[in-house]
Each structure stands twice: as structure tokens, then as C-alpha cells.
C-alpha positions as CSV (number, residue, x, y, z in Angstrom):
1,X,94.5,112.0,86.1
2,X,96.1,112.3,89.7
3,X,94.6,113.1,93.1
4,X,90.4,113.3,94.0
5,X,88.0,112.3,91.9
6,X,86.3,115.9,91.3
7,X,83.2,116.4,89.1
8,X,85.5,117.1,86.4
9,X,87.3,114.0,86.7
10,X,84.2,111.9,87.0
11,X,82.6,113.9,83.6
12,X,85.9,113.1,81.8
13,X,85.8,109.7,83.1
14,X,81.7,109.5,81.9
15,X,82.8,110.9,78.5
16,X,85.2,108.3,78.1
17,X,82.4,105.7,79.2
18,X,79.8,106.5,76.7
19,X,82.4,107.3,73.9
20,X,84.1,103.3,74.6
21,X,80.6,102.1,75.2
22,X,80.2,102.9,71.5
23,X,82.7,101.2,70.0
24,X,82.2,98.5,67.6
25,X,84.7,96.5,69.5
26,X,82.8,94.2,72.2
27,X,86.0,94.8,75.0
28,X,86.3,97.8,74.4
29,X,82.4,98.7,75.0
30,X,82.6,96.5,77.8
31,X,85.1,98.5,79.2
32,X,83.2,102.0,78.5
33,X,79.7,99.5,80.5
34,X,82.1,99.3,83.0
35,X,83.5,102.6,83.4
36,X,80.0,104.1,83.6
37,X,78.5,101.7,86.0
38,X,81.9,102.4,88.7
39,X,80.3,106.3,88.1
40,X,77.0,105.3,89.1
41,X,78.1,103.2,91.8
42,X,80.9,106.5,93.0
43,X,77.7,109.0,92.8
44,X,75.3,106.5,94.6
45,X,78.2,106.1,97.6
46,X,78.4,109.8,97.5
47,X,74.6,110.0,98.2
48,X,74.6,107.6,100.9
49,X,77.4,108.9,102.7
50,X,75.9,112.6,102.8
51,X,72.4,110.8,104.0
52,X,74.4,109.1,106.9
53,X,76.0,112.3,107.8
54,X,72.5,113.6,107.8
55,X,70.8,111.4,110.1
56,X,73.7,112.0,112.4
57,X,73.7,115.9,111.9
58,X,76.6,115.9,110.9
59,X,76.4,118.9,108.3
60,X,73.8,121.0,109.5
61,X,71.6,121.9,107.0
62,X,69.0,120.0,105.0
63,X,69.6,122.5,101.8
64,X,73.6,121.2,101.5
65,X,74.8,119.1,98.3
66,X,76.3,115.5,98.7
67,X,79.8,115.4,100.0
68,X,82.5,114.7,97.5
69,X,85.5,112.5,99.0
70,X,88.2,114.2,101.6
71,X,91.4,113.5,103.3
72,X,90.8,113.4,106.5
73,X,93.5,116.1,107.3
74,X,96.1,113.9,109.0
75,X,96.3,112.4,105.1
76,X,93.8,109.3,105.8
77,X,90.9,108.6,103.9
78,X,87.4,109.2,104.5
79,X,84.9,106.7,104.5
80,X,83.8,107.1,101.3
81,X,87.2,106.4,100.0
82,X,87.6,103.3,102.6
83,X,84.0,101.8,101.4
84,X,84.7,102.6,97.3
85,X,87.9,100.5,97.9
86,X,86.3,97.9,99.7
87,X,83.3,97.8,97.0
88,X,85.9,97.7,94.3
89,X,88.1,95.2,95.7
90,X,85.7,92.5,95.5
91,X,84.3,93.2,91.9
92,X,88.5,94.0,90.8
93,X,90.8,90.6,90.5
94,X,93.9,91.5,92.6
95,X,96.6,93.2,91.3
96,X,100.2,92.8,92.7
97,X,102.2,95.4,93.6
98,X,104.3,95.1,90.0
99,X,101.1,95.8,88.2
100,X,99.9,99.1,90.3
């Protein structure tokens, strides 16, 4: 899984959630918990970014669908990305760069 997280990405990612979330084993359904609640928390950020970009006009029209993640041309991240990072970061123990 390399790149964006499209919507296909994030419904693998879900059916991998609810398939570990199943398991018998406790870590491994902690794991699947934890997969789906970083989905929740992706889709929420996606929502709250396209309501800021809202209330600043930024998009134009009222009818538009939330705003997935995007580079921000000069190969930068967008906000979204920036604030998921951040978000994760303090819920994620650190990792050094030997275990990236």
C-alpha cells in the first residue's frame, strides 16, 4: 500500500479492521479497534478540513464532497496530512529511523 490514502485504501484498511477486530486473539482485535478508530478519526479530519475550507470559501459550492488529502504541488503536504501526523504522533510511541 504506497502513496494517498484513497477510498479504496481506507475500505481495504476498514476490511482489515473489522476482519482483526474479530479474531479470537485479544492483540490482534486490538489491533483491528485500532485500525478502525485511525479510519474514523482520517474521515472526521477529512470533514473538518472541507468545513474550514468552507467557511473561508475556499471551494465554492455548498453541494461539493469532502476533500481527500493532496500534495500541495511543490510535493508538500496539505494540512490534512500535517494535522493526521500531528494527531498521530502523540497517540504513536516514537519510532526511530531504523524501525520506519
Amino acid at each position: 500500500m504506497r502513496g494517498r490514502l484513497d477510498d479504496e485504501k481506507l475500505e481495504t484498511l476498514r476490511s482489515w479492521g473489522t476482519g482483526l477486530s474479530a479474531d479470537g486473539r485479544d492483540e490482534l482485535r486490538a489491533a483491528g479497534k485500532a485500525i478502525l478508530i485511525l479510519i474514523e478519526e482520517i474521515e472526521q479530519l477529512q470533514v473538518d478540513v472541507w468545513h474550514a475550507s468552507q467557511e473561508r470559501g475556499g471551494l465554492g459550492s455548498a453541494n461539493a464532497s469532502p476533500p481527500v488529502a493532496t500534495s500541495d504541488g511543490d510535493g508538500t503536504s496539505s494540512g490534512l496530512d500535517s494535522t493526521l501526523r500531528t494527531r498521530l504522533g502523540r497517540l504513536l510511541p516514537a519510532r526511530s529511523p531504523d524501525n520506519a
